[in-house]
C-alpha positions in Angstrom: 96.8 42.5 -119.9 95.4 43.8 -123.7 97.0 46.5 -125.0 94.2 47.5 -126.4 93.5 51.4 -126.3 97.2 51.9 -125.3 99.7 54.6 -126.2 103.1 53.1 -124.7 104.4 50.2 -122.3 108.0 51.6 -121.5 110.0 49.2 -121.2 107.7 46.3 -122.5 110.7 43.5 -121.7 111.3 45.3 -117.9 107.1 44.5 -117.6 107.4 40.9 -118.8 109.5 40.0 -116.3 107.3 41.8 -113.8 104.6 39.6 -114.9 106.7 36.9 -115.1 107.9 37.3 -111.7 105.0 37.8 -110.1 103.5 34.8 -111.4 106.3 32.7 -109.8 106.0 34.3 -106.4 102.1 34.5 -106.3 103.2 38.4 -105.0 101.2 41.1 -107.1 102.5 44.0 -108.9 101.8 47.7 -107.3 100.0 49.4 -110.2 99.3 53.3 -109.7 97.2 55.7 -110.9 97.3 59.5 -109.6 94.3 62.1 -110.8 95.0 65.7 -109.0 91.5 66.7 -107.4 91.3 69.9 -109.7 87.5 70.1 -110.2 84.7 68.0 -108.4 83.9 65.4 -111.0 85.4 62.4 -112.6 84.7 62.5 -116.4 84.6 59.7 -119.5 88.1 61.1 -120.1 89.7 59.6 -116.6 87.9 56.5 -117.2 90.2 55.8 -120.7 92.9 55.4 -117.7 90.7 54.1 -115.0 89.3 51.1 -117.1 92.2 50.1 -117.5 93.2 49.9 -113.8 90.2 47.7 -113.3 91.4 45.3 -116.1 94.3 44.8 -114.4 92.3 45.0 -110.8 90.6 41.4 -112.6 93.6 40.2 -113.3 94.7 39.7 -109.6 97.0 43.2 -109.0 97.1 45.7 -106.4 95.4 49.1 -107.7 96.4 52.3 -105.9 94.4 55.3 -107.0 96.4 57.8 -105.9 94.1 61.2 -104.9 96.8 63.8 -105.7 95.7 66.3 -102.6 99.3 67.7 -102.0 100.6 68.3 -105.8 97.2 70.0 -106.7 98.5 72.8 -104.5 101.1 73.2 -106.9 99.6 72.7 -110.0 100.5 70.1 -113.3 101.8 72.2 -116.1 101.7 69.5 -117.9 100.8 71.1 -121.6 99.8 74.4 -120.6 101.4 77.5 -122.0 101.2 79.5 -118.9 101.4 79.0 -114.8 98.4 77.0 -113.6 97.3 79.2 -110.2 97.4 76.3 -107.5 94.3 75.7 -105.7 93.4 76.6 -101.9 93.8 73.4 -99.8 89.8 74.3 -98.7 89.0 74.1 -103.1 91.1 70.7 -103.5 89.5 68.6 -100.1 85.6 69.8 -101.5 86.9 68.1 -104.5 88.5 65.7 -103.6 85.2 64.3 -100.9 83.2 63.0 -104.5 86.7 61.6 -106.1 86.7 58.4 -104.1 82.9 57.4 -104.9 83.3 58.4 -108.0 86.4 56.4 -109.0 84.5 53.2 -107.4 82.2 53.3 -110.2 84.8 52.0 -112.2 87.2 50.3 -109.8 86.6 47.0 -107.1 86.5 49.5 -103.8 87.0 46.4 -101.9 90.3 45.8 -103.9 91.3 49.1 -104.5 94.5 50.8 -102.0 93.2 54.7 -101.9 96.0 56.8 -100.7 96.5 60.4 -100.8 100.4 62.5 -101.7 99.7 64.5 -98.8 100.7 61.6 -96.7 104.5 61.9 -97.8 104.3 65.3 -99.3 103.5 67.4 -96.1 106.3 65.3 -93.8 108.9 65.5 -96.3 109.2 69.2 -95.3 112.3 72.0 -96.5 114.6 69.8 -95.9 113.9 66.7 -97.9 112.7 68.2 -101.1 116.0 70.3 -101.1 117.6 66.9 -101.1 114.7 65.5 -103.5 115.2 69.0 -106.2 119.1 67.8 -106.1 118.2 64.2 -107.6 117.4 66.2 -110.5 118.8 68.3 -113.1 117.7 71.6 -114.5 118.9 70.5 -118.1 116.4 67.0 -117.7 113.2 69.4 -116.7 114.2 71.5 -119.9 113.9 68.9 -122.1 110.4 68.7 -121.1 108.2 70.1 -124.5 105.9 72.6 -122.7 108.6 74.0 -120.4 111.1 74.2 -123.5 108.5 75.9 -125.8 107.6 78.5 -123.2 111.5 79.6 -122.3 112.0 79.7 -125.9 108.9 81.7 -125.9 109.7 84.1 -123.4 106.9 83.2 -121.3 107.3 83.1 -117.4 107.6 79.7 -115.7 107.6 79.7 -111.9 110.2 78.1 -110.2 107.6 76.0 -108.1 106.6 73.8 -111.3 109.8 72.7 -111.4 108.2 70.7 -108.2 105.4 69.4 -109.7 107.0 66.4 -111.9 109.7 65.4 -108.8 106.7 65.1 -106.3 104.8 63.0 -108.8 107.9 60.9 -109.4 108.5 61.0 -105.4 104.9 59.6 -105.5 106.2 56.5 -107.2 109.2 56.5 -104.5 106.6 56.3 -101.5 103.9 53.9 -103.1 107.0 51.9 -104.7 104.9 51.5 -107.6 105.7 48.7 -110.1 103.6 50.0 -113.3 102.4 54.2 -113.7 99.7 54.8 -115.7 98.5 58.1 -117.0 97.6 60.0 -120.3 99.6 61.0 -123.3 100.6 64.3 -121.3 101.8 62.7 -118.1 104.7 60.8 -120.4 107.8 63.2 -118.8 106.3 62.8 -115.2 105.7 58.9 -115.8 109.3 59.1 -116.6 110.6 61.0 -113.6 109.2 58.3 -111.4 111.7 56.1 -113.1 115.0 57.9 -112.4 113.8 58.8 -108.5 113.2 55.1 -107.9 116.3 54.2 -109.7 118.2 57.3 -107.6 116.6 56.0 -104.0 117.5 52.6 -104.5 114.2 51.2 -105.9 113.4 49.2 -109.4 112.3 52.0 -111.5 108.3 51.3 -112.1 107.1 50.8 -115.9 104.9 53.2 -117.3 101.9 52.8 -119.6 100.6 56.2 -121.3 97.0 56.3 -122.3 95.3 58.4 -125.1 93.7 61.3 -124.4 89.9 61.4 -125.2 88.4 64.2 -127.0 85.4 66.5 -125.5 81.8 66.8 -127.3 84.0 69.5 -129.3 85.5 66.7 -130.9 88.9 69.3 -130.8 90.4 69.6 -127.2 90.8 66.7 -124.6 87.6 66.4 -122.4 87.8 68.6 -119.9 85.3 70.2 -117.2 86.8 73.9 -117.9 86.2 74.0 -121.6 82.6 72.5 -120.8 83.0 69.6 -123.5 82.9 66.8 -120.9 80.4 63.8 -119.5 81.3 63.4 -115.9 80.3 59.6 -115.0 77.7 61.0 -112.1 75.5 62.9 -114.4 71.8 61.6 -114.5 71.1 59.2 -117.1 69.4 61.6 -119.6 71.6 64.1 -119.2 74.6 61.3 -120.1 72.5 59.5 -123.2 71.8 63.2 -124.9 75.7 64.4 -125.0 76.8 61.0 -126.1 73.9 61.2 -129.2 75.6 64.9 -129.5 79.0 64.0 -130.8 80.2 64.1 -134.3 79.7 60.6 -136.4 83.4 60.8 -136.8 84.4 61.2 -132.9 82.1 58.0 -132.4 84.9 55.7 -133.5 87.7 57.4 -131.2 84.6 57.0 -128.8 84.3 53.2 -129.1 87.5 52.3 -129.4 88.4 54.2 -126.0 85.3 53.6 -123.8 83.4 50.5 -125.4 84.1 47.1 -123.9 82.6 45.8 -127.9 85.5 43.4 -129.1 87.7 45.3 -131.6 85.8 42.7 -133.8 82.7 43.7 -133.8 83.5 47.3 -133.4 85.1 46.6 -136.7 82.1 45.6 -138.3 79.9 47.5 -137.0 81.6 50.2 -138.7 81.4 48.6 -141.9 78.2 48.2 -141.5 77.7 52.2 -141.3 80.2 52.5 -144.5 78.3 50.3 -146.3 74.9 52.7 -146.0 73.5 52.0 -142.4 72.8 54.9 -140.5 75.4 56.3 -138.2 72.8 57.7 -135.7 72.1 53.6 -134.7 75.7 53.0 -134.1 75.7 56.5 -131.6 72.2 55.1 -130.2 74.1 51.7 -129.6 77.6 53.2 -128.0 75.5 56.0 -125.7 73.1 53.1 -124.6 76.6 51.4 -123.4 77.4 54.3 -121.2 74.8 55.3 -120.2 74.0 51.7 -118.8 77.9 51.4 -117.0 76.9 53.9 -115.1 73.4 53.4 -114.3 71.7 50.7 -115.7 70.5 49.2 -119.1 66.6 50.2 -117.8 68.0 53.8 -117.0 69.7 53.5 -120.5 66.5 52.7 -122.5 64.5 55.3 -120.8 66.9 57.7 -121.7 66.7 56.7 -125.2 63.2 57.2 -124.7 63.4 60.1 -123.2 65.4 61.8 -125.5 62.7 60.3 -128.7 60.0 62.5 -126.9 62.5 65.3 -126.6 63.5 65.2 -130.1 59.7 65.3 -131.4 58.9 68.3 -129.0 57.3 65.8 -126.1 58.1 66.3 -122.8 60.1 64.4 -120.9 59.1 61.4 -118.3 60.8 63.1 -115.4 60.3 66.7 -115.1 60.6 69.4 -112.1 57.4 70.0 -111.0 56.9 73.1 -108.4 54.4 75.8 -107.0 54.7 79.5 -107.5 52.4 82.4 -105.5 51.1 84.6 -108.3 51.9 88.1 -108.5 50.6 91.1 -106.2 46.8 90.9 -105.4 46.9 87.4 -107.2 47.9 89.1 -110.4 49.3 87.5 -113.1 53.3 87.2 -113.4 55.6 88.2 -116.3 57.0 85.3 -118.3 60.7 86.2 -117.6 60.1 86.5 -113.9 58.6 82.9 -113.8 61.3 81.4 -115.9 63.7 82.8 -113.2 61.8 81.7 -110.3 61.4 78.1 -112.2 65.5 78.4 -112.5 65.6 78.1 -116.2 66.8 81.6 -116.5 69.5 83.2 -113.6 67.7 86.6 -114.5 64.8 88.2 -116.1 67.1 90.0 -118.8 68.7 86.7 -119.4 64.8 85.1 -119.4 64.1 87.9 -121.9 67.4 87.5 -124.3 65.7 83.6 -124.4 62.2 85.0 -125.5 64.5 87.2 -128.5 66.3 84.1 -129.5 62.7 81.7 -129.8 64.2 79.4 -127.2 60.9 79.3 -125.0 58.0 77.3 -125.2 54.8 77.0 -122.4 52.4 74.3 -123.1 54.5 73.8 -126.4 54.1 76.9 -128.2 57.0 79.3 -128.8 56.7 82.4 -126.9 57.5 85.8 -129.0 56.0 88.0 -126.6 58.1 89.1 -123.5 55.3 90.9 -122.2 53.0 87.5 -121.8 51.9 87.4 -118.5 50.6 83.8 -117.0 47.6 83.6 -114.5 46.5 81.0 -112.2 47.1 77.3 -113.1 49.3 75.0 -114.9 52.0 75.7 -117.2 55.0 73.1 -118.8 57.7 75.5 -119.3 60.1 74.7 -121.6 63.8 76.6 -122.5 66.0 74.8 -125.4 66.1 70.9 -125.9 66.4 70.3 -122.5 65.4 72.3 -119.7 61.6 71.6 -118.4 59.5 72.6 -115.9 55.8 72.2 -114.7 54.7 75.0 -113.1 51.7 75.9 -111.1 50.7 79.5 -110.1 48.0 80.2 -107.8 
């Protein structure tokens, strides 16, 4: 297994011999990865984690990707500075329906072991995490940095949290997981599976920590509530255009965590760009890569396309296309009511506040007027960079 794109192996010597054995025996290791189903989409961030799962998937191990159904109800406050509010168990199964599809776009689903925490976490009932909470000490759980900061800090921490990081060790109990990976942020709870396993009887798992990857912000980890993410479903354009939007210095972080380029030429490539080449061909280059993965290399190059005509005020190769009635009598409509009823504005205000800001266009031509009114026949619509539409009234 490279290393490459790693944070820690803990302990590297307790994971040789895990290789080691399981080379001897022919048995494979148990290799887990848990993602609570907090929001509805998997993003380029998970698949830092996730790509790695499928290297090791190659190599011959058994890959569990653990959906965490049962700790979402509590909620990871793992680096937050305030109580996460749990989730309804309605909110985490509609997310949790697209996690498995999504996840085989990275992983073998014909290799892959897909298990959900509710399995264990609902029979283990009063009883058995009283005796699971006494495996564990108060003083341990105060070591951890976000729940020491925000004691010291006076702010509130619920007693329930407390539960998050022993069910997601006890996760590691039930799987009997040889190797936990996870980000940089999952470190204490990667560690809590060790001491349970070590407490029930088991060898304690190794654990390999991950980098976070940065959003489009280039500033906080990608993330769907700060809106600086790529989930791996969006469409192809969609993908190419947010990749080309990051800064020229967030494209290295970029290749080294999601390219499969050798280091080597990743390496030169970049001196390539030092040495006066421009920067935008290297971002062309890595968002053609993703973009690709995820659909395919002739989706990739008519993104690229796509996003040339864009860039020189064309219109796009795919575009919504729909028919609108005109107004009363076959009168003409307002401009801000057809940009709602075309869904590039949720209201006319907000269709209006888009006219004041020069960010609408029909047939090309930047519309000042928000009391232009459109008659029968064919219009391309156009709001930003990247909303279109082709709209006919009659």
């Amino acid at each position: 297994m490279s290393l490459r794109a790693c944070e820690e192996l803990i302990p590297q010597e307790d994971w040789v011999r895990k290789l080691a054995r399981s080379e001897a025996t022919g048995k494979p290791l148990r290799i887990k990865l848990g993602l609570d189903p907090t929001a509805p989409d998997i993003h380029l961030g998970h698949t830092v984690v996730l790509n790695k799962m499928r290297q090791l998937q190659d190599l011959g191990h058994t890959v569990i990707f653990l959906i965490g159904d049962f700790t979402t109800l509590i909620g990871d406050p793992s680096g937050r500075n305030n109580t996460r509010p749990p989730l309804s168990r309605e909110q985490i199964e509609l997310n949790a329906q697209t996690y498995y599809r999504q996840a085989a776009m990275v992983l073998d689903p014909s290799r892959t072991e897909i298990r959900y925490n509710s399995e264990w976490g609902d029979a283990l009932g009063s009883r058995g995490m009283i005796e699971l909470a006494a495996r564990y000490t108060v003083a341990r759980m105060m070591e951890r940095n976000d729940f020491h900061e925000r004691f010291k800090a006076g702010v509130p921490i619920s007693v329930h949290e407390f539960l998050y990081p022993l069910m997601q060790g006890y996760d590691s109990v039930a799987l009997k997981s040889d190797l936990e990976l996870g980000g940089t942020d999952q470190k204490f709870n990667l560690l809590v599976g060790r001491h349970l396993q070590a407490e029930y009887g088991q060898e304690p798992q190794c654990i390999l920590t991950m980098p976070l990857l940065e959003g489009l912000d280039g500033i906080e980890k990608m993330s769907k509530s700060k809106n600086n993410y790529i989930g791996i479903s969006e469409d192809a354009n969609t993908m190419f255009a947010k990749v080309l939007s990051i800064s020229d210095l967030l494209m290295w972080r970029w290749y080294s965590l999601l390219s499969f380029r050798s280091e080597a030429d990743i390496a030169a490539l970049k001196a390539e760009v030092d040495a006066g080449r421009n920067p935008k061909e290297a971002k062309v280059a890595l968002a053609k890569e993703i973009t690709a993965r995820f659909h395919s290399h002739a989706a990739a190059d008519a993104a690229e396309q796509d996003f040339i005509n864009r860039s020189k005020g064309g219109v796009p190769d795919q575009i919504v296309q729909l028919s609108l009635p005109l107004g009363e009598r076959g009168g003409p409509l307002g401009i801000a009511a057809v940009l709602k009823l075309a869904g590039l504005a949720a209201s006319g205000g907000e269709g209006n506040r888009l006219i004041d800001g020069g960010g609408v266009r029909v047939d090309s031509s930047v519309v000042s007027d928000k009391g232009l009114k459109l008659g029968a026949g064919t219009y391309v619509l156009q709001v930003g960079k990247r909303k279109f539409a082709k709209v006919t009234l009659g």
